[in-house]
LUMMI-419061 format. One record per residue (C-alpha): x, y, z. Coordinates in pm, 1 decimal, padded with zeros to 6 digits. Layout:
BEGIN
<<X Y Z>>
...
This chain:
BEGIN
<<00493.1 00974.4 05100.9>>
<<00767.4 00847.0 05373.4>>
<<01103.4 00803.1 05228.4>>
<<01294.1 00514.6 05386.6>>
<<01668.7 00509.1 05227.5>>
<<01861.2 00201.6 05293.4>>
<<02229.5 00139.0 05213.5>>
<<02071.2 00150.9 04802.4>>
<<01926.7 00494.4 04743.2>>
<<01779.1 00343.5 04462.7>>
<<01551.9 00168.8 04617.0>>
<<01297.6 00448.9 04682.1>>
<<01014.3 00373.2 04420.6>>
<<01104.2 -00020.1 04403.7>>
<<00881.7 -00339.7 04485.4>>
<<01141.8 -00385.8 04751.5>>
<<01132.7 -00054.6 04891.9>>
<<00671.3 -00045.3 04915.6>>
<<00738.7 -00378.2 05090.6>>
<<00973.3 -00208.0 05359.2>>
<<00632.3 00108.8 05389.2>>
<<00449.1 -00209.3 05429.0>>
<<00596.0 -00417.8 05694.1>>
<<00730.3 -00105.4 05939.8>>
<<00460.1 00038.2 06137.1>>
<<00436.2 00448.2 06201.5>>
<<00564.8 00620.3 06482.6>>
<<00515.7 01004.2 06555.0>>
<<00856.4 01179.6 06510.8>>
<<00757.6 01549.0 06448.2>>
<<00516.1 01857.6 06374.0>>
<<00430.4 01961.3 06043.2>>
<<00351.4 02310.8 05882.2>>
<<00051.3 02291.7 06018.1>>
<<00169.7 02183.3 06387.8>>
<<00000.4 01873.3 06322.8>>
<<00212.1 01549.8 06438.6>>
<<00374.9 01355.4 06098.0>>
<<00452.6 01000.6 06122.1>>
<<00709.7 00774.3 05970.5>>
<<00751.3 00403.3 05954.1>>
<<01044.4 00238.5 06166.2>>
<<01338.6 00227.2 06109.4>>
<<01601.5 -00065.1 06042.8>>
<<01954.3 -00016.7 06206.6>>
<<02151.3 00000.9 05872.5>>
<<01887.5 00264.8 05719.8>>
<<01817.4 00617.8 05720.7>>
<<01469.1 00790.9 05652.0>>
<<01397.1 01130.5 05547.6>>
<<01067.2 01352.3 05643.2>>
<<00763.3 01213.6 05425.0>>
<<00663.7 01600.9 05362.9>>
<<00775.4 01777.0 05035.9>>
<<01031.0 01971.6 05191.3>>
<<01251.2 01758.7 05396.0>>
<<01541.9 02052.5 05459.9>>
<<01242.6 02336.9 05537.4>>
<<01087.2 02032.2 05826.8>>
<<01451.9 01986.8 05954.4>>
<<01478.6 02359.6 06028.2>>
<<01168.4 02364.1 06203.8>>
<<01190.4 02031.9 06406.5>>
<<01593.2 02008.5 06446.0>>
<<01805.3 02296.3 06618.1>>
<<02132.9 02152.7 06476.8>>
<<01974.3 02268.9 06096.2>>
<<01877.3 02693.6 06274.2>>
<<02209.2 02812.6 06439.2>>
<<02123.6 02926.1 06750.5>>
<<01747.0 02966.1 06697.1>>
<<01634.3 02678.0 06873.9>>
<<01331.9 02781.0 07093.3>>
<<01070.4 02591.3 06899.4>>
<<01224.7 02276.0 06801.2>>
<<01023.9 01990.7 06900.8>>
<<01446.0 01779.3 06906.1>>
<<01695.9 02021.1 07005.1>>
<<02086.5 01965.4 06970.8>>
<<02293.5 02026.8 07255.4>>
<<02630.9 01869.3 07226.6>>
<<02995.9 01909.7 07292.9>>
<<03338.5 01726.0 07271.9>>
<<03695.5 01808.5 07185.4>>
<<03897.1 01643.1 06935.7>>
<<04208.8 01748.6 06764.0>>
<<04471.5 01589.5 06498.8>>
<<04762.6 01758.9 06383.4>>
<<05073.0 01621.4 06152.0>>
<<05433.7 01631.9 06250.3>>
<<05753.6 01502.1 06102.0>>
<<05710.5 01156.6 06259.4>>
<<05340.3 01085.6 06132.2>>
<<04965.3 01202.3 06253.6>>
<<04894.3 01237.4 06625.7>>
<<04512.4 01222.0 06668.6>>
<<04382.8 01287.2 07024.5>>
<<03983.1 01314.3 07188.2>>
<<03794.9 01287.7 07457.3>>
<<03519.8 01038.0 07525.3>>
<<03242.3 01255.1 07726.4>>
<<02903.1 01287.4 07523.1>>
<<02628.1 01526.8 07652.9>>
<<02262.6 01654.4 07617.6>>
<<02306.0 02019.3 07735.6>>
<<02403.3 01966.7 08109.5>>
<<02301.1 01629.3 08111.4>>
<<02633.5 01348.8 08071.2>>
<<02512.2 01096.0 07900.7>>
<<02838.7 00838.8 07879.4>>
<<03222.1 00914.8 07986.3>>
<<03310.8 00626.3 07764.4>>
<<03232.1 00727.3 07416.3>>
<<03475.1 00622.6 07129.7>>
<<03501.4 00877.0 06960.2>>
<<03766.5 00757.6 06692.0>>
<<03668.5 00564.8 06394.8>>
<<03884.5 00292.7 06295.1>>
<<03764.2 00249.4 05912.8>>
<<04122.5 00080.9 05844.0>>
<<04440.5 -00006.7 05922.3>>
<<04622.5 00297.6 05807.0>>
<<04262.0 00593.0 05826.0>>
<<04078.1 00710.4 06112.1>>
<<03807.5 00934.0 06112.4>>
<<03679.9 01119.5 06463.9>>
<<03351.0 01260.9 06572.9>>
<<03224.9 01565.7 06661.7>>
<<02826.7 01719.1 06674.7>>
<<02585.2 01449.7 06680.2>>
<<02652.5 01134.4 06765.4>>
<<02468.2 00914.0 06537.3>>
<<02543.6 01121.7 06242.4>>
<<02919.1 01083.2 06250.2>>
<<02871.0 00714.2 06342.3>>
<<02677.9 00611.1 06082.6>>
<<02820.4 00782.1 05803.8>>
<<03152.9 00699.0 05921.1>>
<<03092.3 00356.8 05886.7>>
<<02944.6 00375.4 05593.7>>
<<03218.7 00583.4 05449.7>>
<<03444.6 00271.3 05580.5>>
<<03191.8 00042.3 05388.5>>
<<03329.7 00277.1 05093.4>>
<<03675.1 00261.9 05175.5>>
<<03654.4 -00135.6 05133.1>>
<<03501.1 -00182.5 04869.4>>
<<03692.0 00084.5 04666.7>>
<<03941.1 -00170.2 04789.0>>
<<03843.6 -00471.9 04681.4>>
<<03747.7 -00325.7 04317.7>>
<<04078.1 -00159.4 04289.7>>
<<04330.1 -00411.5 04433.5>>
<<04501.6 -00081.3 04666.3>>
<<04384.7 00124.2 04926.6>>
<<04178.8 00443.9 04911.2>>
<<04362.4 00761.2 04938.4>>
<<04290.8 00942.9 05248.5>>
<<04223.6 01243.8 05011.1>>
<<03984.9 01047.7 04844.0>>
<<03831.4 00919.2 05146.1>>
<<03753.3 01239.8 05271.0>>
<<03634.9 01368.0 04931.6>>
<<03360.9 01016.1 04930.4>>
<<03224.9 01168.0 05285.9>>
<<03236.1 01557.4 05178.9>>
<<03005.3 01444.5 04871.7>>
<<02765.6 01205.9 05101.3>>
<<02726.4 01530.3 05315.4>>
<<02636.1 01734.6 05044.5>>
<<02394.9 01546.6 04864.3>>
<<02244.9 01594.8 05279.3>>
<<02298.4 01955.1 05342.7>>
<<02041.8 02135.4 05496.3>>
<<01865.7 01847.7 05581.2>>
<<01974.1 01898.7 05973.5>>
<<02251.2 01649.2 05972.9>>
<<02520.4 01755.4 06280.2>>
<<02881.7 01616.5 06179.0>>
<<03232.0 01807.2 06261.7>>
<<03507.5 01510.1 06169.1>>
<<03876.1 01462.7 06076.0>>
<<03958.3 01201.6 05840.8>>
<<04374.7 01106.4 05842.1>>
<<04583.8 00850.7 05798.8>>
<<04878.8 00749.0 05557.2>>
<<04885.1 00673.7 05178.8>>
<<05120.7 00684.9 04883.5>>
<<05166.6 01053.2 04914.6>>
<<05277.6 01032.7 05306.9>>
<<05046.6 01164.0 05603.4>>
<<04752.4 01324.6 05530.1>>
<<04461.2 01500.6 05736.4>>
<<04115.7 01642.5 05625.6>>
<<03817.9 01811.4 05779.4>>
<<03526.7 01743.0 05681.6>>
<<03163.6 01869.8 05818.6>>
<<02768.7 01841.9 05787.3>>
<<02772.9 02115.8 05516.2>>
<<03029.5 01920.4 05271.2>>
<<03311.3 02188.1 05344.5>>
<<03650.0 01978.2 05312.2>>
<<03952.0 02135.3 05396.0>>
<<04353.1 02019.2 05411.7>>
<<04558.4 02141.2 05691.5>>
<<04863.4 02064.7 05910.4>>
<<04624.3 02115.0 06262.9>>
<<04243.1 02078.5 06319.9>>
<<04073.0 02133.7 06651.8>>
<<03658.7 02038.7 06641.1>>
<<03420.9 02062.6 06927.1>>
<<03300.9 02266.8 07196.2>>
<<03629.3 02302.2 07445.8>>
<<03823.5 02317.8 07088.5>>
<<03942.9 02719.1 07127.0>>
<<04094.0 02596.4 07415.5>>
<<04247.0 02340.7 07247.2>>
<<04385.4 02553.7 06969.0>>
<<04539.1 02761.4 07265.0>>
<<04760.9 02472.9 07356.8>>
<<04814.9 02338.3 07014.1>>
<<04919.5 02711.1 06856.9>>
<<05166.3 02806.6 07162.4>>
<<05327.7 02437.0 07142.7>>
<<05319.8 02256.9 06811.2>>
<<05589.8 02309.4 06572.5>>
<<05658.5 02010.6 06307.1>>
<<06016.9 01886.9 06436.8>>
<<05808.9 01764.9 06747.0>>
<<05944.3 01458.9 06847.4>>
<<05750.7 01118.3 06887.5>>
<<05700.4 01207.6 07261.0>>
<<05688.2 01528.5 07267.5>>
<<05400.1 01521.6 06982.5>>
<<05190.2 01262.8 07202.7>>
<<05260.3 01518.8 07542.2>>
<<05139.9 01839.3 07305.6>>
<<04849.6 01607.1 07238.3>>
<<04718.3 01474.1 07553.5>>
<<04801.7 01826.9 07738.2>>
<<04554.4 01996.8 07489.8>>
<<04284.3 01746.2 07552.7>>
<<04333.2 01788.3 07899.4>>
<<04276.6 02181.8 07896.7>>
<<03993.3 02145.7 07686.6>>
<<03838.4 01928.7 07929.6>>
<<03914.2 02145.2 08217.3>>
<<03779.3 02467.0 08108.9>>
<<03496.5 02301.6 07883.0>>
<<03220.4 02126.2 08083.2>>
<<03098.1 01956.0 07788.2>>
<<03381.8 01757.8 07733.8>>
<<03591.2 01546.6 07981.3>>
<<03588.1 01140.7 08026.7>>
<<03918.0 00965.4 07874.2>>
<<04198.8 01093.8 07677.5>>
<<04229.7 00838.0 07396.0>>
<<04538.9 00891.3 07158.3>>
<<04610.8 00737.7 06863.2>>
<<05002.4 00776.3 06633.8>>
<<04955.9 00725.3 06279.4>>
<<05256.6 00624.1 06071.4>>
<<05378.1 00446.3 05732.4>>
<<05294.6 00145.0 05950.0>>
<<04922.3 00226.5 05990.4>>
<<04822.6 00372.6 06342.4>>
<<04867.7 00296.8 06680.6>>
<<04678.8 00362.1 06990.5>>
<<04902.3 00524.1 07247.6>>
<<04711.6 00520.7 07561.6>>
<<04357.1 00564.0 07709.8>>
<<04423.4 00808.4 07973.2>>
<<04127.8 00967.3 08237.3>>
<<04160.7 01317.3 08237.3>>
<<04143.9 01308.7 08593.2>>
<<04491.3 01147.4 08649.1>>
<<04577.4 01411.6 08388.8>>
<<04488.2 01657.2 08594.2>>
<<04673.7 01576.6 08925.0>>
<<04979.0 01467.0 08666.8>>
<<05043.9 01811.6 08518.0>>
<<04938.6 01985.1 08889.8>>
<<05246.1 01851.0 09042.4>>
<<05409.4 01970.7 08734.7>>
<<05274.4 02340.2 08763.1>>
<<05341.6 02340.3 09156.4>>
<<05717.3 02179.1 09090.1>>
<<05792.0 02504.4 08801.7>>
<<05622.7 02759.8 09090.0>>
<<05854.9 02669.0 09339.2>>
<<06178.2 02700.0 09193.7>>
């Protein structure tokens, strides 16, 4: 039996939810056990639908790469993504800093991704892995974030926050989901930033790098960051990491887009191609050579 879950999960079993197996037409979307095709009914935009087989995790693994590590030769879908994105906390608030390239293996499939999540004034949230993943739960963690609002007259913690999407990607793991993302921003306690990923690990740190070109990141970030940074020398550290990421990783490139999160909520510094990035710090690098 197909299992289409809405923003309710509650609804599986329901009048409501036969009438949604009864209006959607099948499509094929995979191979069973038996390499047989299995089909599902569509999907609306605000839902999400699990295998109809009675292990959902064990078809994931055989139809998803994301779910196998780097066994991937017989997935019917396979995963091939990259980015760089990187947040780290200073004495003057939260600079968070990404690129906006997203690829299919070699294939670029948009230089203009936004890959920051805006779920409030004062939290972001970036992506990293698969695309839809971190966008939809994302937003639906910011569909959390508001109504934990609205019921509680103050505004979510961002450790809370990030402990609402660690639990979401639990109650998923192993099911082939693909999600590396930061969740920051500024509460009661002062600045705060957590990682979060596809198999519910949630850490807090001072620095995060996630992607593809993030080693090279991290190279930047460890020789350079200190937490005295000032305001301007925190967004330079930032957009100069990006921009080696993006030149040594070819999965990750587009626009630098920067965002400064303070007491005040965040700000977005500047949307920067990392091609005028390039030539920028070049003339730098020849001007040190020559003296």
């Amino acid at each position: 039996m197909a299992c289409l879950i809405g923003n309710d999960i509650l609804n599986i079993g329901t009048r409501k939810w036969e009438k949604q197996q009864q209006d959607n037409p099948n499509i094929l979307v995979g191979r069973g056990a038996d390499g047989s095709f299995i089909s599902l009914p569509a999907v609306r935009p605000n839902s999400f639908e699990l295998p109809p087989v009675a292990n959902p995790a064990e078809f994931c693994q055989r139809n998803f790469a994301s779910a196998c590590g780097g066994s991937d030769s017989a997935q019917e879908v396979k995963f091939a993504k990259g980015t760089t994105t990187l947040a780290f906390k200073f004495n003057d608030g939260i600079i968070v800093s990404v690129d906006s390239r997203s690829t299919m293996g070699a294939y670029i499939a948009s230089q203009t991704v936004k890959k920051v999540i805006e779920i409030n004034p004062f939290l972001l949230g970036t992506m990293a892995g698969g695309a839809a993943d971190c966008s939809f739960w994302e937003r639906d963690l910011g569909m959390k974030c508001r109504l934990y609002e609205l019921r509680n007259k103050k505004r979510i913690s961002v450790a809370a926050a990030s402990k609402l999407l660690a639990n979401t990607m639990n109650s998923y793991r192993g099911y082939g989901l693909s999600m590396g993302t930061m969740v920051t921003g500024w509460d009661e306690t002062g600045p705060q930033l957590y990682y979060v990923d596809n198999d519910g690990t949630r850490l807090h740190g001072n620095l995060f790098s996630v992607g593809s070109g993030s080693t090279y990141a991290y190279g930047v970030l460890d020789t350079f960051y200190r937490p005295d940074l000032t305001v301007e020398e925190a967004i330079d550290l930032g957009k100069r990491a990006i921009y080696h990421a993006t030149h040594r990783d070819a999965y990750s490139g587009g626009i630098n887009n920067l965002y400064h999160v303070t007491k005040e909520g965040w700000t977005k510094v500047h949307s920067i191609d990392v091609n005028d990035l390039h030539y920028e710090f070049l003339e730098e690098k020849n001007a040190a050579m020559s003296t």
